[in-house]
C-alpha positions as CSV (number, residue, x, y, z in Angstrom):
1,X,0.0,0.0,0.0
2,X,1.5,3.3,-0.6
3,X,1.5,6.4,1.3
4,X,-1.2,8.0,-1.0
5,X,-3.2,4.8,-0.8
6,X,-3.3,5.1,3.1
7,X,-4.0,8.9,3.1
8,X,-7.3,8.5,0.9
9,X,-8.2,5.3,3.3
10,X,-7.7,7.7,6.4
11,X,-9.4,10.4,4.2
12,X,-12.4,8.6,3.7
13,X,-12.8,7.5,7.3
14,X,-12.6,10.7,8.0
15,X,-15.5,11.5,5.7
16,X,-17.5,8.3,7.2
17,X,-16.8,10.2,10.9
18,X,-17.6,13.3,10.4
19,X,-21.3,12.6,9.4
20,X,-22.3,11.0,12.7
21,X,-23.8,13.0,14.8
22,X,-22.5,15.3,17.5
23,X,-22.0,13.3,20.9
24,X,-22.1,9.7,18.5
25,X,-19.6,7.5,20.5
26,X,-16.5,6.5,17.7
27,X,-16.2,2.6,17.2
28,X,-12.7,1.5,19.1
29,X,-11.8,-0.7,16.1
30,X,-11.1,1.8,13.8
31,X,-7.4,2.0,14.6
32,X,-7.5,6.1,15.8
33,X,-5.4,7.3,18.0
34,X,-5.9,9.7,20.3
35,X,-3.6,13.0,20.2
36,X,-3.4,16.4,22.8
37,X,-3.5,19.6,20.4
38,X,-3.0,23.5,22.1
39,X,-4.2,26.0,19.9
40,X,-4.3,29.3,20.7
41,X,-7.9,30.6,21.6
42,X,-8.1,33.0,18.3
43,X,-7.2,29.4,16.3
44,X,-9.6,27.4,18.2
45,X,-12.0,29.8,17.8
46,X,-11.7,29.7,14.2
47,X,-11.0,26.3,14.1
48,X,-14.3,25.9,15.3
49,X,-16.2,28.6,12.6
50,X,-15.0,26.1,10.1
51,X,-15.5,22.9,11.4
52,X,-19.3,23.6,12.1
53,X,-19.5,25.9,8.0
54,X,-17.9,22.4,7.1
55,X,-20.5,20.1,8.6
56,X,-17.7,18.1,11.3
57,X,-19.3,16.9,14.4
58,X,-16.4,18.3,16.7
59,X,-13.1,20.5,16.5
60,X,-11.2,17.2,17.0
61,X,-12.2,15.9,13.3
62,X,-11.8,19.0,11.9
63,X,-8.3,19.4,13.4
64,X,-7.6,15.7,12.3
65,X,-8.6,16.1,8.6
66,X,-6.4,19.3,8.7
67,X,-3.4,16.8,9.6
68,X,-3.8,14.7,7.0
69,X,-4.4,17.4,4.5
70,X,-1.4,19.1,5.7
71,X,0.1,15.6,5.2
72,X,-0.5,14.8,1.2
73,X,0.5,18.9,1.2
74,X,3.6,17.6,2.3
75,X,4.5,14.8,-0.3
76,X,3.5,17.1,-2.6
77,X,0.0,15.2,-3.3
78,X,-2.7,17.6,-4.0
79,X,-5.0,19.2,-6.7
80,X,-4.6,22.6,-7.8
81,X,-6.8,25.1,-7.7
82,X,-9.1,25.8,-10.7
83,X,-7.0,29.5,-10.7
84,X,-3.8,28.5,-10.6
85,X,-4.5,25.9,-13.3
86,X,-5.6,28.0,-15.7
87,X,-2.8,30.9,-14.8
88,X,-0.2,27.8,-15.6
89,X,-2.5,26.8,-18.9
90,X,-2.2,30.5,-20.2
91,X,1.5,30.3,-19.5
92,X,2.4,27.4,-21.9
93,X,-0.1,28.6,-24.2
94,X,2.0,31.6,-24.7
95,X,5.5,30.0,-24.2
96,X,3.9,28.3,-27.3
97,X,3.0,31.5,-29.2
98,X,6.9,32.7,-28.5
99,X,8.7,29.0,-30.5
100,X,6.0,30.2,-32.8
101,X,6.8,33.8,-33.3
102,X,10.7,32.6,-32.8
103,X,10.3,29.7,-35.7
104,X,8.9,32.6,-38.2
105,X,11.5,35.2,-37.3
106,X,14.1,32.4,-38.0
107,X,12.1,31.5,-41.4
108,X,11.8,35.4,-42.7
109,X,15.2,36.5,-41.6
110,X,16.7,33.4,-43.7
111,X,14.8,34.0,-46.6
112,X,15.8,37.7,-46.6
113,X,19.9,36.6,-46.4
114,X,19.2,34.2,-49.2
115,X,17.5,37.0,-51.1
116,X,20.4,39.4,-50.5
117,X,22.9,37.3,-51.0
118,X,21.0,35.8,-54.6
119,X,21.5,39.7,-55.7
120,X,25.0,40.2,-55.0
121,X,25.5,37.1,-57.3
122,X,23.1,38.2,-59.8
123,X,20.7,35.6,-59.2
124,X,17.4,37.3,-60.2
125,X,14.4,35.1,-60.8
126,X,12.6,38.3,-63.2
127,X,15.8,38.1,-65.3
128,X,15.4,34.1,-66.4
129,X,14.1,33.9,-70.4
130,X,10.4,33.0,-70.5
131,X,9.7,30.2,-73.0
132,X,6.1,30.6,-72.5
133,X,5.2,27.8,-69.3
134,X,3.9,28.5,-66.3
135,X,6.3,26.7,-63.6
């Protein structure tokens, strides 16, 4: 099992937890540990705000979710926000535009040199004999 495996299982018991109801006694065989947390009072008190906006049936699973969000944060396992994945789409969209831009420079700057440089010789397409084809 690896590390992301066993963060979505403790994820989703998380989930299961967090809809029983307030005061709902937690079953002893589901391998939780219990852990001592100080927050300061402004953090607890906000802690709390979003823990009942969120639907968690105490501080404690709120707290404990936090953990393992903070967790996959950690190993660098997480989603993007919708913003910041269409500021990084616009991005190579127009690192895109630049090779293309770049690639045209390249292909009218060449063609000018081999224009200049068919002159000097007095290579000049308008001064071949027509024998009456189109090419």
């Amino acid at each position: 099992m690896t590390v992301t495996q066993g963060l979505e299982k403790a994820t989703q018991s998380m989930r299961e937890t967090k809809k029983k109801p307030p005061g709902a006694a937690q079953s002893s065989g589901s391998g939780r540990q219990g852990m001592f947390v100080r927050l300061n009072p402004d953090d607890k008190q906000r802690a709390q705000y979003w823990a009942d906006k969120r639907g968690f049936s105490s501080v404690n699973e709120y707290v404990a979710e936090a953990v393992i969000e903070k967790i996959r944060r950690e190993n660098l396992d997480y989603d993007l926000p919708t913003l910041e994945i269409a500021r990084l789409n616009e991005l190579v969209d127009q690192v895109a535009a630049l090779a293309k831009n770049s690639a045209n420079l390249e292909r009218v700057v060449t063609a000018g040199f081999d224009s200049m440089i068919g002159l000097t010789r007095g290579d000049n397409y308008l001064l071949d004999n027509e024998d009456g084809e189109l090419r």
